[in-house]
TORPA-4810 file (N, C-alpha, C, O; in nm, 3 decimals):
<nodes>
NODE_1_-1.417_0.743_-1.404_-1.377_0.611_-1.355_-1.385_0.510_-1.470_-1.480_0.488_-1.544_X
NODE_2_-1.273_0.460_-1.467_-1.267_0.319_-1.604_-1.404_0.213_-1.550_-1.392_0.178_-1.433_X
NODE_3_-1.493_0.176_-1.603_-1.591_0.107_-1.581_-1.536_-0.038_-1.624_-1.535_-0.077_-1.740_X
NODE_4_-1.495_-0.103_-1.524_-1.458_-0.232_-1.580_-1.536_-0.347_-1.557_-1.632_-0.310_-1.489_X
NODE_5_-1.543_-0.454_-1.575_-1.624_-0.590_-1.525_-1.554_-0.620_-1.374_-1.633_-0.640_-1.282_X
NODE_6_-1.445_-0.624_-1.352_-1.375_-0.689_-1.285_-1.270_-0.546_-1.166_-1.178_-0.467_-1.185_X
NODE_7_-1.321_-0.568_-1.099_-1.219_-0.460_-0.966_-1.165_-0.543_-0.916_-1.214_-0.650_-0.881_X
NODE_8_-1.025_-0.498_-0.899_-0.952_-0.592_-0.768_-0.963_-0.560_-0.639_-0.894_-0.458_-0.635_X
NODE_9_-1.001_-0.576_-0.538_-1.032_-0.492_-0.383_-0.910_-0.560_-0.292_-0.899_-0.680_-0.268_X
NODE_10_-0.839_-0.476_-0.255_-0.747_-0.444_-0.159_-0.761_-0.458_-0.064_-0.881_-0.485_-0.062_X
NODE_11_-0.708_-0.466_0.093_-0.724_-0.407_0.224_-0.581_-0.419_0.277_-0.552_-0.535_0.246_X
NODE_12_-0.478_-0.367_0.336_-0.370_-0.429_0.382_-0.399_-0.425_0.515_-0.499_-0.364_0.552_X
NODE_13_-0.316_-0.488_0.606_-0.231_-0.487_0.742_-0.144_-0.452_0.783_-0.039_-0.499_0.738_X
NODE_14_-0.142_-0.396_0.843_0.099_-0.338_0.885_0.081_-0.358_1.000_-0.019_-0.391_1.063_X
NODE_15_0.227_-0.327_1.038_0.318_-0.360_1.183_0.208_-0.228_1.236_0.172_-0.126_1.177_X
NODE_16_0.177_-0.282_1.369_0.125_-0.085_1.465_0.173_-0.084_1.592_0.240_-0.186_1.607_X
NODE_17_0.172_-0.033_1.667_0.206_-0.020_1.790_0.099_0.132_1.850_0.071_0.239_1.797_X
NODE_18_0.063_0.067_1.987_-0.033_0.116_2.049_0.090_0.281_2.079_0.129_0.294_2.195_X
NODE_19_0.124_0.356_2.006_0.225_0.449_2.106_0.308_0.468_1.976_0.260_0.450_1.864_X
NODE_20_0.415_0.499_1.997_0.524_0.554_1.863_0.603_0.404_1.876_0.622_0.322_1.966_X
NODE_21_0.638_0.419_1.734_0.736_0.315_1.626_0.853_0.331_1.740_0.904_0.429_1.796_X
NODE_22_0.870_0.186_1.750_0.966_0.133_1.787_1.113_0.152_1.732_1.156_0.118_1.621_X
NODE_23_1.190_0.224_1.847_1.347_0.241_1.778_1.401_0.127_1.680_1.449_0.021_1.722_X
NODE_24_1.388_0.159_1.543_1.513_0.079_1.452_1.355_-0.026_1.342_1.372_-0.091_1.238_X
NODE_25_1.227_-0.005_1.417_1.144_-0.045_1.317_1.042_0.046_1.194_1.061_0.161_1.154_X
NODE_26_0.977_-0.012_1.169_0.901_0.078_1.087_0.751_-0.043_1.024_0.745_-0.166_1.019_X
NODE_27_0.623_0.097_0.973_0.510_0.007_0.948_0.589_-0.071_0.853_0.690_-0.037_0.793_X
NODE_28_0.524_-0.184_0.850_0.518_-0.281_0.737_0.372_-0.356_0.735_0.286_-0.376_0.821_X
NODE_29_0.390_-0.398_0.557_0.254_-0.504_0.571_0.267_-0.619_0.517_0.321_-0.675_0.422_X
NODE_30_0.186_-0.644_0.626_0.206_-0.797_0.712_0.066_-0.908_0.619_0.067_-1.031_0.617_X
NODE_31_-0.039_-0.819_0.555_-0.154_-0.919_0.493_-0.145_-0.818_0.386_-0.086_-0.710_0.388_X
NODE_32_-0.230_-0.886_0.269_-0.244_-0.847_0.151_-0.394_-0.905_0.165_-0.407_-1.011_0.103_X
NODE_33_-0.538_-0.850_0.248_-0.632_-0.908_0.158_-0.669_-0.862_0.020_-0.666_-0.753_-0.038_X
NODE_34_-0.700_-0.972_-0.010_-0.744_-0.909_-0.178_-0.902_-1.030_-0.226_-0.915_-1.144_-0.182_X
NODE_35_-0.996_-0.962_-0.317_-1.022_-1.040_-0.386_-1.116_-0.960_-0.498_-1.130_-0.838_-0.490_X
NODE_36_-1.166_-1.023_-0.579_-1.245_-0.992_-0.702_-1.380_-0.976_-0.710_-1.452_-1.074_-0.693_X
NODE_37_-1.433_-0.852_-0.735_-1.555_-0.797_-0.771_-1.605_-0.793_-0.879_-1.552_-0.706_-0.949_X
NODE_38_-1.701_-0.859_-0.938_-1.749_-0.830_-1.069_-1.848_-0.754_-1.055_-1.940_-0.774_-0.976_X
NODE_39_-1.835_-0.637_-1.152_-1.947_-0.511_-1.131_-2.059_-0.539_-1.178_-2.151_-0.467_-1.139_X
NODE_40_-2.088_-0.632_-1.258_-2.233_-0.685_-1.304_-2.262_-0.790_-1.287_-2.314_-0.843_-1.385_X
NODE_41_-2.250_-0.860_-1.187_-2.327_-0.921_-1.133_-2.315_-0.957_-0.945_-2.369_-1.037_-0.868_X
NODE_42_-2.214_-0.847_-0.935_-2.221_-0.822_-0.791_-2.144_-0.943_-0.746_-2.075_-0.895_-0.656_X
NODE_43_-2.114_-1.068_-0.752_-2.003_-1.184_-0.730_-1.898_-1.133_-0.671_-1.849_-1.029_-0.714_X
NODE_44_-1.836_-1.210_-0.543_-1.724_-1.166_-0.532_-1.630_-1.250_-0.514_-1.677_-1.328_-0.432_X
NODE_45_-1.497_-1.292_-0.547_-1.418_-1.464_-0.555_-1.282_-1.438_-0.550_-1.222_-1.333_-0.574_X
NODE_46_-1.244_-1.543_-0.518_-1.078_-1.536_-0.476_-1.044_-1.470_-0.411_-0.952_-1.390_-0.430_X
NODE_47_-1.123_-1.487_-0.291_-1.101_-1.422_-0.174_-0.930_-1.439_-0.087_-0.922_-1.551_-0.036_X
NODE_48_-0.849_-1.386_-0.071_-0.715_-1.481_-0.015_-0.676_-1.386_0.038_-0.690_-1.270_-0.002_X
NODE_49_-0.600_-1.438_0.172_-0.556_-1.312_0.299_-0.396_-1.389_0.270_-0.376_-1.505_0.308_X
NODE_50_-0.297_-1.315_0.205_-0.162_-1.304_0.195_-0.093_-1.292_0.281_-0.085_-1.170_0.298_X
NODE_51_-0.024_-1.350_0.363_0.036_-1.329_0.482_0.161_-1.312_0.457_0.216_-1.397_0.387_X
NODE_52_0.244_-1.190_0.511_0.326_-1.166_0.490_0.424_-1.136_0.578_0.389_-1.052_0.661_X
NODE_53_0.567_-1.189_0.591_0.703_-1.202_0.665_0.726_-1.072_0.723_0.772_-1.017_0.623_X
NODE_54_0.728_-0.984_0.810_0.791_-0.888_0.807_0.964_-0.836_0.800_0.983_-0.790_0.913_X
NODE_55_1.031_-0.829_0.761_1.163_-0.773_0.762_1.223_-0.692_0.857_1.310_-0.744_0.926_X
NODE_56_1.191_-0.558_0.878_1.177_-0.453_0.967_1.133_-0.390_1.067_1.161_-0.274_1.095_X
NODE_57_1.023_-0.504_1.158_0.970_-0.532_1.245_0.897_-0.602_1.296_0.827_-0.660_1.213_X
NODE_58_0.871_-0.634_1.418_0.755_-0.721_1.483_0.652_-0.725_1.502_0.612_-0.610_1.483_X
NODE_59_0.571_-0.787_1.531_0.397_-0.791_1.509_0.413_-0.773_1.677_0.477_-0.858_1.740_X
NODE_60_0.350_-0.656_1.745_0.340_-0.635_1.861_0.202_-0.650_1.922_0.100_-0.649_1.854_X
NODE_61_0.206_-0.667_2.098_0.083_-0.690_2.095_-0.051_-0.659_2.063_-0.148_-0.733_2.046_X
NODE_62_-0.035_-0.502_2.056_-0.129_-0.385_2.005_-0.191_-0.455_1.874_-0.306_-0.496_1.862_X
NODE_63_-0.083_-0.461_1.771_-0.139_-0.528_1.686_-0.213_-0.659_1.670_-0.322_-0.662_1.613_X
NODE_64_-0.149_-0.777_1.724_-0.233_-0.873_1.740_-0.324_-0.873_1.766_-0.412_-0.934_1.706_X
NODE_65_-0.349_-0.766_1.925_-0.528_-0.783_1.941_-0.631_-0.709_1.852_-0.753_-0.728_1.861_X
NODE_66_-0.549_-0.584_1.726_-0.605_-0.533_1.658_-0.626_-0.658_1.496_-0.711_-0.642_1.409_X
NODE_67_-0.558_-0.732_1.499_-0.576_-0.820_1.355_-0.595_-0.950_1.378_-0.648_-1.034_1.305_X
NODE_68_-0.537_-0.963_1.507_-0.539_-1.153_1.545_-0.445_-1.172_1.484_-0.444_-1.289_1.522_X
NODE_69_-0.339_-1.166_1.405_-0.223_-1.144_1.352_-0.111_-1.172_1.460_-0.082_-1.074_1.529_X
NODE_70_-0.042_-1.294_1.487_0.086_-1.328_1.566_0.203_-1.324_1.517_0.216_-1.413_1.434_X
NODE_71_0.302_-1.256_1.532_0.430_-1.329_1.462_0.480_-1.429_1.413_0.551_-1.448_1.315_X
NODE_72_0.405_-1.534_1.544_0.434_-1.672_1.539_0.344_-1.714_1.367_0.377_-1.804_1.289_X
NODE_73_0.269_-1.650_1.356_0.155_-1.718_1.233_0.259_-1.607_1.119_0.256_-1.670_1.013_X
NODE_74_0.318_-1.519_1.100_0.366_-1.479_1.004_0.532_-1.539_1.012_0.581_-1.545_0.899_X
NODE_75_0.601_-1.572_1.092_0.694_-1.689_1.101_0.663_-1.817_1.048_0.757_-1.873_0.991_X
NODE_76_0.545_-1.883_1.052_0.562_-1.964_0.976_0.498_-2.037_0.883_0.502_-2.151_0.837_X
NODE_77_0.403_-1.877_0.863_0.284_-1.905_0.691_0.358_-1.757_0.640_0.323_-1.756_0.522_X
NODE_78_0.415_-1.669_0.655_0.448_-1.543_0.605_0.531_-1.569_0.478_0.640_-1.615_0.512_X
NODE_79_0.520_-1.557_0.359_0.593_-1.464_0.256_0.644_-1.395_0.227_0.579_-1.295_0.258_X
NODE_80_0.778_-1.349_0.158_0.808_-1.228_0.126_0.712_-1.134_0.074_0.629_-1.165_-0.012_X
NODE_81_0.722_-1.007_0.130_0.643_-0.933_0.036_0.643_-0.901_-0.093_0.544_-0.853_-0.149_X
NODE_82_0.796_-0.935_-0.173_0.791_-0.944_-0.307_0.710_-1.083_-0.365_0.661_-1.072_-0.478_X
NODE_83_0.691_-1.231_-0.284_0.623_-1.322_-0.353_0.486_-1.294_-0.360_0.412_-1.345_-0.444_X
NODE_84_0.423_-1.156_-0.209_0.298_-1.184_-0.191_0.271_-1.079_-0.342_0.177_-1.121_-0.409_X
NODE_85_0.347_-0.944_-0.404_0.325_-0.896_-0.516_0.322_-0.910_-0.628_0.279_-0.842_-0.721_X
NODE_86_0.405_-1.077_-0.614_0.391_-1.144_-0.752_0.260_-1.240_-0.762_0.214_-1.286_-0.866_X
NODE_87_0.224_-1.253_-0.670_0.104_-1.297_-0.621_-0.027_-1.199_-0.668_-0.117_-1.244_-0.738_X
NODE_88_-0.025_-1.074_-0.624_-0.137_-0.997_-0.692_-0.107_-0.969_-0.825_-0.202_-0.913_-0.880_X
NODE_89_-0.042_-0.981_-0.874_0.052_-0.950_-1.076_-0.004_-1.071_-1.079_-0.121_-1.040_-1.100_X
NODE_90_-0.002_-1.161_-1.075_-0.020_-1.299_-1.199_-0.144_-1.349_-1.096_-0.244_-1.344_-1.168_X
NODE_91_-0.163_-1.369_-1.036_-0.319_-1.424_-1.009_-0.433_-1.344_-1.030_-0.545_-1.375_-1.070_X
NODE_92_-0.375_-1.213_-0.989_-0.524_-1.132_-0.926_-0.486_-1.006_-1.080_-0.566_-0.915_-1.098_X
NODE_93_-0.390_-1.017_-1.155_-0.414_-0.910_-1.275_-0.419_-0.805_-1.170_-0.532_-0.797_-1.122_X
NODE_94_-0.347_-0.734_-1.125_-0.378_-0.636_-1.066_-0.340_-0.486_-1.093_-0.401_-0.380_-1.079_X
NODE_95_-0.161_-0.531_-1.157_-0.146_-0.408_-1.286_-0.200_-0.376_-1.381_-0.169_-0.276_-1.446_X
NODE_96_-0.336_-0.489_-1.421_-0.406_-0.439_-1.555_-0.566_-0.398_-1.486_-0.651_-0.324_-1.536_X
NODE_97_-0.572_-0.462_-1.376_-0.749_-0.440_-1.363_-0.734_-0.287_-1.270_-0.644_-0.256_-1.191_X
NODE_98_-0.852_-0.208_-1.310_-0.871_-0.117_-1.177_-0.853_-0.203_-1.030_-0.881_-0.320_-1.007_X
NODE_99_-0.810_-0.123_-0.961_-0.858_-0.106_-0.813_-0.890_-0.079_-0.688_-0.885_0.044_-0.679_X
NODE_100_-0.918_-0.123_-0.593_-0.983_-0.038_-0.522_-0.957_-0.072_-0.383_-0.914_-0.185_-0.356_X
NODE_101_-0.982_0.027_-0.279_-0.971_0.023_-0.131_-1.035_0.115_-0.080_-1.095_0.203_-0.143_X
NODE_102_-1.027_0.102_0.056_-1.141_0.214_0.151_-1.012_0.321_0.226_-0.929_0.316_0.317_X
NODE_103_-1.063_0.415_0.119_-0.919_0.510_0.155_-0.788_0.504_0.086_-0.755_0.419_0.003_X
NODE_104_-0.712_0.612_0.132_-0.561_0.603_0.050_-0.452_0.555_0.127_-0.335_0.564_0.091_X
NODE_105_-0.490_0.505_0.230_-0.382_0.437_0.332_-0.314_0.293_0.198_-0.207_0.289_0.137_X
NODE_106_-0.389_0.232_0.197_-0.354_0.093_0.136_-0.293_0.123_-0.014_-0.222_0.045_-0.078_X
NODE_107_-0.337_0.258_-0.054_-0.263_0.278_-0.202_-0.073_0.326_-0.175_0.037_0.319_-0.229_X
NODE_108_-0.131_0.367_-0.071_0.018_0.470_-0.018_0.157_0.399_0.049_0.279_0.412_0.038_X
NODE_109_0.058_0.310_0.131_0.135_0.217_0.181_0.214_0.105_0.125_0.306_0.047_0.183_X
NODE_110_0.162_0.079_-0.008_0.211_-0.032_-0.110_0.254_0.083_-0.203_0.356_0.047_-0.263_X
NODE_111_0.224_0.177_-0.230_0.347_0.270_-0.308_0.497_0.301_-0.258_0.601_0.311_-0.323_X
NODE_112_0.468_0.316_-0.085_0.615_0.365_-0.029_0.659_0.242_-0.011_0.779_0.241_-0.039_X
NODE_113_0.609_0.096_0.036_0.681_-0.030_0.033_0.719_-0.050_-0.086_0.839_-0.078_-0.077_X
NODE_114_0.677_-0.053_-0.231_0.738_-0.073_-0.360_0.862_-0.042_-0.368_0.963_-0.112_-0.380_X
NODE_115_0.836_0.131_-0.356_0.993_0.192_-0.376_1.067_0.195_-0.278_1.178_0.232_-0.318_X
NODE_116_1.068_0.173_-0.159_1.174_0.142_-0.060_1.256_0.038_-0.114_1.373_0.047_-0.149_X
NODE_117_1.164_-0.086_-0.117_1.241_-0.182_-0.190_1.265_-0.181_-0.360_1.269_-0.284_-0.428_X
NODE_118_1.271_-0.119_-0.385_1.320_-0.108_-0.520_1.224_-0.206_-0.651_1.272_-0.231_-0.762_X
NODE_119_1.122_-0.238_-0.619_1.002_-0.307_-0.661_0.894_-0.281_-0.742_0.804_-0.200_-0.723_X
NODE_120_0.913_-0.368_-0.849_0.764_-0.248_-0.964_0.623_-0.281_-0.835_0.615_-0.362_-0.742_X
NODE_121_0.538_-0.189_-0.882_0.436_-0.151_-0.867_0.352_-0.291_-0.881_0.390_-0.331_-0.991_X
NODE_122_0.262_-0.385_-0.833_0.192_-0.470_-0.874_0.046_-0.434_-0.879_-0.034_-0.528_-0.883_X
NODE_123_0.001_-0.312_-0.880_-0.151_-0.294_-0.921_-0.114_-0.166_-1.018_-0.005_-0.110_-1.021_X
NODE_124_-0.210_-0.138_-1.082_-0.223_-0.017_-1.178_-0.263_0.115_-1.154_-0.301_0.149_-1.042_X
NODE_125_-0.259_0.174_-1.227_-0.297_0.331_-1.162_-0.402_0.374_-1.153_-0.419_0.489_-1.113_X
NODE_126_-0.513_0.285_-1.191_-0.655_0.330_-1.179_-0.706_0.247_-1.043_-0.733_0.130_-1.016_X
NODE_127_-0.703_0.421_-0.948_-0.747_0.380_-0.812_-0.884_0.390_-0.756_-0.934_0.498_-0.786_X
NODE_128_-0.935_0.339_-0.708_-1.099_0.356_-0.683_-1.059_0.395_-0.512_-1.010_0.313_-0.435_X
NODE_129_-1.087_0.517_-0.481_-1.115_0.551_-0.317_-1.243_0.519_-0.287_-1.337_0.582_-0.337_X
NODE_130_-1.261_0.416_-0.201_-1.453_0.357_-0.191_-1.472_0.466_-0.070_-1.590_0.477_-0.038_X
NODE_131_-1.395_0.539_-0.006_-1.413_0.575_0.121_-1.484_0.704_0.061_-1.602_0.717_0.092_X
NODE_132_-1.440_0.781_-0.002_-1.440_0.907_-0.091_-1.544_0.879_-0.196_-1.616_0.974_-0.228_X
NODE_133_-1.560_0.784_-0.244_-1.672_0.765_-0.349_-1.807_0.727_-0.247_-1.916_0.761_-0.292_X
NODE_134_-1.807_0.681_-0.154_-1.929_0.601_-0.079_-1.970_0.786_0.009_-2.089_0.812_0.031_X
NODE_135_-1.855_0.898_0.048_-1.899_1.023_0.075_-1.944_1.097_0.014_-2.002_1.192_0.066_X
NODE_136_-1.934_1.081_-0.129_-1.969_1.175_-0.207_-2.132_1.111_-0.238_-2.239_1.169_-0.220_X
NODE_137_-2.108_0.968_-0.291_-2.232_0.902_-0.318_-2.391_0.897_-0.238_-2.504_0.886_-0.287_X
NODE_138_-2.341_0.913_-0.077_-2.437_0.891_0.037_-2.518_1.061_0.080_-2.628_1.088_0.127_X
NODE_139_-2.407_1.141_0.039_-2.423_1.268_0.030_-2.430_1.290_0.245_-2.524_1.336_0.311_X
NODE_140_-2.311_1.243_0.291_-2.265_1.240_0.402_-2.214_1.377_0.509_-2.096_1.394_0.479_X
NODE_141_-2.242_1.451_0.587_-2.158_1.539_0.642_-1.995_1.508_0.622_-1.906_1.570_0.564_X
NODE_142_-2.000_1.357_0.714_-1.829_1.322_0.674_-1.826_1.201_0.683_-1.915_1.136_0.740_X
NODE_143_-1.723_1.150_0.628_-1.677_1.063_0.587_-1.702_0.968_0.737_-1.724_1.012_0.850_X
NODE_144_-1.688_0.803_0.683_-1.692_0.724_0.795_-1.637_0.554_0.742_-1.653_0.506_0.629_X
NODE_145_-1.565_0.482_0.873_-1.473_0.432_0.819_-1.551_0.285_0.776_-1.671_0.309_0.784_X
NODE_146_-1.531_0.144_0.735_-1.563_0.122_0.679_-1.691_0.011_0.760_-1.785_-0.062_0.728_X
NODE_147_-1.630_0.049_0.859_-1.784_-0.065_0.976_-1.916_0.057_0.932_-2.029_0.027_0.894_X
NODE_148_-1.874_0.172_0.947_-1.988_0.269_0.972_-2.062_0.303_0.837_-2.178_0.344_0.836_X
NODE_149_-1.979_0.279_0.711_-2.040_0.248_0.598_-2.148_0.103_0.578_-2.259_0.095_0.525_X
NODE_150_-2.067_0.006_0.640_-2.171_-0.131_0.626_-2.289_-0.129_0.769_-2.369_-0.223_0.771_X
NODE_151_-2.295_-0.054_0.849_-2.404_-0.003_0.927_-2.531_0.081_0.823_-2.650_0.051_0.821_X
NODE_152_-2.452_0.211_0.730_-2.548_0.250_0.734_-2.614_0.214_0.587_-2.707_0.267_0.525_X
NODE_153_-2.532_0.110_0.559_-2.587_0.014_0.453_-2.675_-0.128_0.499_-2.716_-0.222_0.431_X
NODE_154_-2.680_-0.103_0.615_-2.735_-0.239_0.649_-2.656_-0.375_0.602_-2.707_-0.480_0.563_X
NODE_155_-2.514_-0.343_0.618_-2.497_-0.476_0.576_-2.408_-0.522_0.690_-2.311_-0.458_0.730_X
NODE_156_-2.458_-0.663_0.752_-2.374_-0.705_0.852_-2.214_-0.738_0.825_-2.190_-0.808_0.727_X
NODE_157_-2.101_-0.691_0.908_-1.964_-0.702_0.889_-1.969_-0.856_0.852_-2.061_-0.921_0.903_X
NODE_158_-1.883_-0.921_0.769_-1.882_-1.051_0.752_-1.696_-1.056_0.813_-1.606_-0.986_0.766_X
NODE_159_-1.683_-1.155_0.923_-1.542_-1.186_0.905_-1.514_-1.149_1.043_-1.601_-1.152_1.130_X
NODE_160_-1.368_-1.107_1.068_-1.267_-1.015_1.159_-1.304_-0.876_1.095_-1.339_-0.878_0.977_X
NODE_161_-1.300_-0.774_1.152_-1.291_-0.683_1.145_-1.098_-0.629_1.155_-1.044_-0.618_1.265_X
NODE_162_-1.030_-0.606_1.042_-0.892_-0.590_1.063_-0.839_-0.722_1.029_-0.734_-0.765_1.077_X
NODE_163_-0.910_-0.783_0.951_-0.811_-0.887_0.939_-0.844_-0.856_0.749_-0.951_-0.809_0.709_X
NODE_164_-0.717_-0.898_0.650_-0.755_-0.801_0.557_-0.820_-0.892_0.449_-0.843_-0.845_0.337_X
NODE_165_-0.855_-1.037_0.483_-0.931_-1.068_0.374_-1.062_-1.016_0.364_-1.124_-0.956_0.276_X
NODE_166_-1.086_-1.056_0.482_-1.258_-1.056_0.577_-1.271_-0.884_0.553_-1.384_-0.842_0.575_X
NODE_167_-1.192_-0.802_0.519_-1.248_-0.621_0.501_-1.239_-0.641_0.341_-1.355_-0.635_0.301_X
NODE_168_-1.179_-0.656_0.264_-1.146_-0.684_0.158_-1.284_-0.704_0.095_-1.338_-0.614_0.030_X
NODE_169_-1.345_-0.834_0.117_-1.457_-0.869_0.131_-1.545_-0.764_0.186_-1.599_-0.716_0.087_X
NODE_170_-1.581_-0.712_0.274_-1.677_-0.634_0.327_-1.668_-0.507_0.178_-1.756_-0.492_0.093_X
NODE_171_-1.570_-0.451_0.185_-1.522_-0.301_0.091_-1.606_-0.346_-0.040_-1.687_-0.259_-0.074_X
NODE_172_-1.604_-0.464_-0.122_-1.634_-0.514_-0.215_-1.805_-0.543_-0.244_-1.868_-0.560_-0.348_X
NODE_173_-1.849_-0.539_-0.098_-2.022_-0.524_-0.075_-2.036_-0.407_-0.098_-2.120_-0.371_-0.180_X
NODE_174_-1.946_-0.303_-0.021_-1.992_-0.167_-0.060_-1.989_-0.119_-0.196_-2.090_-0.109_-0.265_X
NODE_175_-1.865_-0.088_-0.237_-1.837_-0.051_-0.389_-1.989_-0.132_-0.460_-2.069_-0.056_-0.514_X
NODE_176_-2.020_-0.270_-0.457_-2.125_-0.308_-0.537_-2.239_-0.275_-0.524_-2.329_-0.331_-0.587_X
NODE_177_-2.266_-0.155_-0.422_-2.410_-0.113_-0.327_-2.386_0.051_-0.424_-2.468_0.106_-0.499_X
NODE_178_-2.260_0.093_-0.392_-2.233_0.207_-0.437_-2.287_0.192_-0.606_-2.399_0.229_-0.640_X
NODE_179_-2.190_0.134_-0.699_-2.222_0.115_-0.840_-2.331_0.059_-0.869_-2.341_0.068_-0.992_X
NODE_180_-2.425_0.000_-0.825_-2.546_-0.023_-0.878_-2.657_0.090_-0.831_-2.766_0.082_-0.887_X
NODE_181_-2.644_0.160_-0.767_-2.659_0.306_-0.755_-2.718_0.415_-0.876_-2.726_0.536_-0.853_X
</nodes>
């Protein structure tokens, strides 16, 4: 693992539906939390939940009660998802800093949205799996998602749970519990 000062921490949001994808839509993501970890001294800043426009589908109810996430609030604070990626490129350095998420959903999901739309990449290739590093680290039967990591860290959820600044934030307690380790 590149040992850097500075991790960028991830979490996204997409379109869900309680049941199968809706004829003619598809996931999309709808938040970009993100913010900054410094590995030595545990700090974490620029915290910002990116809200993002969807194109290709609607924020259904399933989802709302899973993010608090309305259409109505991505109608009319939402972004393109290309401004919210120019957004992690020039604020958050995100093609140059490592980074990181809980799991490979959020790496995968902003890999297949990139190239659908024909879009460079706005983070770099050095990926930190906290989900996979916090299993290997805890020396776990199995894996557990990221409430059940800050349980058995004792650390109270701070935020929404699913909403992606407020996990963003949480992921960023862990990784700093993990590396000072």
């Amino acid at each position: 693992m590149n040992t850097t000062e500075n991790i960028v921490i991830i979490d996204l949001e997409a379109t869900c539906w309680n049941g199968p994808i809706p004829q003619g839509q598809v996931n999309e993501i709808i938040e970009i939390g993100i913010c900054i970890l410094n590995t030595h001294t545990g700090e974490i800043t620029k915290p910002k939940g990116i809200l993002i426009k969807p194109e290709r589908s609607e924020v259904s109810p399933f989802c709302t009660e899973l993010t608090t996430i309305t259409q109505e609030l991505l109608d009319q604070e939402g972004i393109s998802f290309e401004d919210a990626c120019a957004i992690v490129r020039e604020e958050y350095e995100g093609h140059y800093h490592t980074w990181a998420s809980y799991g490979d959903y959020d790496r995968n999901m902003m890999q297949r949205q990139c190239k659908i739309r024909n879009m460079d990449y706005p983070l770099s290739q050095d990926h930190i799996n906290v989900k996979q590093l916090f299993y290997e680290t805890q020396d776990l039967r199995k894996k557990v998602g990221m409430k059940g990591a800050l349980n058995i860290l004792n650390i109270p959820l701070e935020g929404t749970h699913h909403r992606g600044v407020d996990d963003a934030k949480n992921i960023a307690k862990i990784l700093d519990v993990i590396l000072e380790d």
